[in-house]
C-alpha positions, 0 to 999 in steps of 0.5 A: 583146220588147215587153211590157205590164203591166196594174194593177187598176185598168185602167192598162196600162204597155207597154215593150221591156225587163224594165227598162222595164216593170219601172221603168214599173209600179212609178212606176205603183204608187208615183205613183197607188197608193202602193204598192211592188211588186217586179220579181218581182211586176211581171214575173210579171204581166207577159205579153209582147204579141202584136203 
């Protein structure tokens, strides 16, 4: 199922897989907001996309 995930900040990460949006949002999260954020935190923001 594709997902996406979007930050306050206006970025939005796209995957496949809980794996992969999970593993893209936290590098997000850590590289440009140096901040961890945990798999919980991450799909529960996350919405599965419609197209």
């Amino acid at each position: 199922m594709h997902m996406h995930w979007q930050c306050s900040c206006g970025h939005v990460a796209h995957g496949d897989s809980e794996d992969e949006i999970v593993r893209k949002a936290q590098e997000h999260m850590r590289k440009d907001h140096g901040k961890e954020v945990s798999r919980e935190e991450v799909l529960q923001a996350a919405k599965a996309a419609s197209h």
